[in-house]
Each structure stands twice: as C-alpha cells, then as structure tokens.
N, C-alpha and C positions, 0 to 999 in steps of 0.2 A: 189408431187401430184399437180394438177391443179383442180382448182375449179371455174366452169365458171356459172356466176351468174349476177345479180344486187341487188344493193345495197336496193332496195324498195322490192325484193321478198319474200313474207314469207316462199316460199319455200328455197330459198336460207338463208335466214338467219338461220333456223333450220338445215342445215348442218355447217353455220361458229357456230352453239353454241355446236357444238357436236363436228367440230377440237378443238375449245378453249377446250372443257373439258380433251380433250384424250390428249390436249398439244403438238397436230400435228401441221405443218404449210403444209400449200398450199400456190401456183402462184394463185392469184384472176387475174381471167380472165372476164371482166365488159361486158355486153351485154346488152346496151340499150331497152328495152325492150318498149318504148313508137316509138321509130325510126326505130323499126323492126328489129336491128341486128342480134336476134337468128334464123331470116329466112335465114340470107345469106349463101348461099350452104356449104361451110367447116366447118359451125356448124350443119347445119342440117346433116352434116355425120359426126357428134358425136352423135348428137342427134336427131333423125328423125322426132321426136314432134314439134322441134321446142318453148323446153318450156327450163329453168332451173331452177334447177342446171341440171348440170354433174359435173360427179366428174373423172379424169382420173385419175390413179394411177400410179406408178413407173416404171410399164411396157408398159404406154400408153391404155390400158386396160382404156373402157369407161362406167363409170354406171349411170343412168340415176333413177328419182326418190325419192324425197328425201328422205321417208322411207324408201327405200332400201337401199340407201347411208348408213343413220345412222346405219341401222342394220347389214351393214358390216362392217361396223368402230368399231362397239361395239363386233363384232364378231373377228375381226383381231388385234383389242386392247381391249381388256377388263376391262384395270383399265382409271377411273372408271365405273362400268358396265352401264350401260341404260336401263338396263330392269331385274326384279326381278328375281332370282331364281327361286322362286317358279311358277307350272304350271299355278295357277289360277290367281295368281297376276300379271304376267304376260299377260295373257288375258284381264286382267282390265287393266293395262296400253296402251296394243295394242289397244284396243278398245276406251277408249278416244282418241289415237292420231289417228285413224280413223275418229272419228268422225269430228274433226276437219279437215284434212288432206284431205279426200273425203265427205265430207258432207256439210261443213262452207267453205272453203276456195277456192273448186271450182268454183261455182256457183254466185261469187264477185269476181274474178280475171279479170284480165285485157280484157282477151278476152273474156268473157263473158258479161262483160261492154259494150264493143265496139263491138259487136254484138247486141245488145238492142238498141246502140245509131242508127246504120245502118237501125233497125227495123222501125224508126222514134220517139223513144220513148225519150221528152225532158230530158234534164240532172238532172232535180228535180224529174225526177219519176226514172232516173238510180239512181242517189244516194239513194233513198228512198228502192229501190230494194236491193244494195248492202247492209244498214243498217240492213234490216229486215231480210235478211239472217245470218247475224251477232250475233242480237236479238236472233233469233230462236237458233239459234245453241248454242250459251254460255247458254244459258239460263241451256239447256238439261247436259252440260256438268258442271254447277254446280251444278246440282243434281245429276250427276256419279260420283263426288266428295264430296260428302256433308257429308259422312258419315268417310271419309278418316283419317286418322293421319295428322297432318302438318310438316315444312309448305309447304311444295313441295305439288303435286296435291297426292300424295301416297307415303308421308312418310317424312323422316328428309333427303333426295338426292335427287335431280333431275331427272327423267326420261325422256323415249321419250317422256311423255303425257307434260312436262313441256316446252320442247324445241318445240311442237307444239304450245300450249297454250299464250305463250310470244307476238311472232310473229302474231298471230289471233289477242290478245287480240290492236295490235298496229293497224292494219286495222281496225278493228272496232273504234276505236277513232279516224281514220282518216275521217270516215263514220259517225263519228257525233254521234255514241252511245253512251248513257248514263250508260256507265261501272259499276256505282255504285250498281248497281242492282243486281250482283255475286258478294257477299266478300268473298267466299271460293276462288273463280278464284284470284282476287285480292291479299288475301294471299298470295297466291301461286308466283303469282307476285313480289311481294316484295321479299317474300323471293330469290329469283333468281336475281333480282335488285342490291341485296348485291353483286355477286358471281361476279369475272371481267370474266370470260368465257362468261357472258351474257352480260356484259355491252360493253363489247369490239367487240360483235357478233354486235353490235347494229346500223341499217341503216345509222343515222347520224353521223357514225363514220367510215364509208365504205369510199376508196378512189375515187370511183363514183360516190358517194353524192353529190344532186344538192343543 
C-alpha cells in the first residue's frame, strides 16, 4: 500500500494511527502541503480534491478520505476492530469522529486559513479564528464523552473517535488553546500516548518532518 500524506495533516495522521494498529505498513508518499505539492496534476489524478491522505492499495486501487480509509482498513482487517459491535455504540463512535472530522477540523485547515489570509484578514485574527473553532468543537465533544467508560473516548480500546481526537487535540495546541479545559478529552489522551501505534503515528516522527 501507499499512503500519500504529510506529516502536519491530522487527516493524514488518523490514517498512519489506524495502519500502526492493524500492524500494516505502507510506502509514505510526503506531499508538501504549504508548497502546493498535492496540486501537481499526477496527484490530483489520485485524488481530485487535491487534499490528503490517499491511500492506494495493492492493486493500485485509490481511496481518498480519511474516514473512509479507516473504515476500510477496519473492514478488510479487523483485528483490532475500530468501531463497536454494537448498532448504537457504534453510532456514538461515528458521531464523535464526525464531529471532529467534518465540524473542528475543516473550518482550521490549511485552506481555510489561507483563504481568510487572501480575505485581508491579519494573522492574529486568522489564528484567533482557527482557536475558536477548536474551543468550540472539543468543548462539545467532551460532553459526548463525559458520560463514557475510560480511558479511551468509549471504553478500555481505542476507536475511530480516539484516532480522530489525538490529531484534533495536537492542532488545537498549535493554535494556542488551552486544553485543559476537557479532562475527559485529555484522558482519553493519555491513555493512547502509552500505545506505540500512537506514538509512532506522531507528526514529529514522520520522515517529512520539518
């Protein structure tokens, strides 16, 4: 498999934590993402967004998205699973890693940034932008956790909501938020901090790393 990413994406990184679990390896294929690499035309014909990850697979076969990635991954290897058995727990998993995935993670990515800067909007009111969307979002998402088992966000194993979570929780501290504010998130943290699938998933340990 190939796994074409950077090392700063939190999309990308929630796919290298979901090979580490499943104990797959992929070719890391690096695509600068501040120097425009993922526009250059033979990636945009993997991927037409022009975003990453992609993930190609063994027969070349290109999927794009990271939730969709992982849910393949979890679907074509199964141990260990990523998402609950059950129907309803299930839902609650999907649903946090939504929230984070299309709600928080959008709306502070890079192009969204640099679209605001274009606006005319100075760089203290873009970060402040990126923050508050951060704020906002974790906030909600530890109260969709609050009631949970530990220490993972739903239960004593990691889920997709955890391999979202991780990745969020590292933007936002680049954004200057005060984390302290969710200790269920936090938790949840930690506990995954231990696991090397996470630790080794981790930006500053990427071969792209500035």
């Amino acid at each position: 498999m190939k796994l074409h990413g950077y090392f700063r994406s939190a999309a990308a990184y929630r796919v290298r934590i979901a090979l580490n679990l499943k104990r797959l390896s992929a070719e890391h294929l690096p695509h600068h993402l501040r120097k425009g690499e993922q526009t250059a035309p033979d990636y945009l014909a993997i991927n037409p967004q022009g975003l990453v990850p992609a993930l190609e697979d063994d027969t070349g076969a290109a999927l794009t998205q990271s939730l969709a990635i992982i849910e393949w991954l979890d679907e074509t290897h199964p141990d260990p699973p990523l998402l609950p058995s059950d129907p309803l727990r299930r839902a609650k998993v999907r649903a946090f890693a939504l929230a984070v995935a299309c709600d928080i993670h959008p709306v502070q990515n890079l192009r969204v940034l640099a679209r605001l800067r274009q606006l005319g909007l100075p760089e203290d009111k873009v970060t402040e932008w990126a923050a508050w969307a951060n704020r906002e979002g974790l906030a909600a998402c530890e109260i969709l956790v609050a009631g949970e088992p530990g220490p993972f966000c739903f239960g004593a194993a990691p889920t997709l909501a955890d391999l979202c979570l991780v990745p969020q929780l590292a933007n936002a501290r680049r954004f200057g938020v005060d984390v302290s504010a969710y200790p269920r998130l936090l938790t949840a943290e930690a506990a995954a901090a231990k696991m090397k699938a996470f630790a080794d998933a981790a930006p500053d340990r990427q071969p792209d790393a500035e």
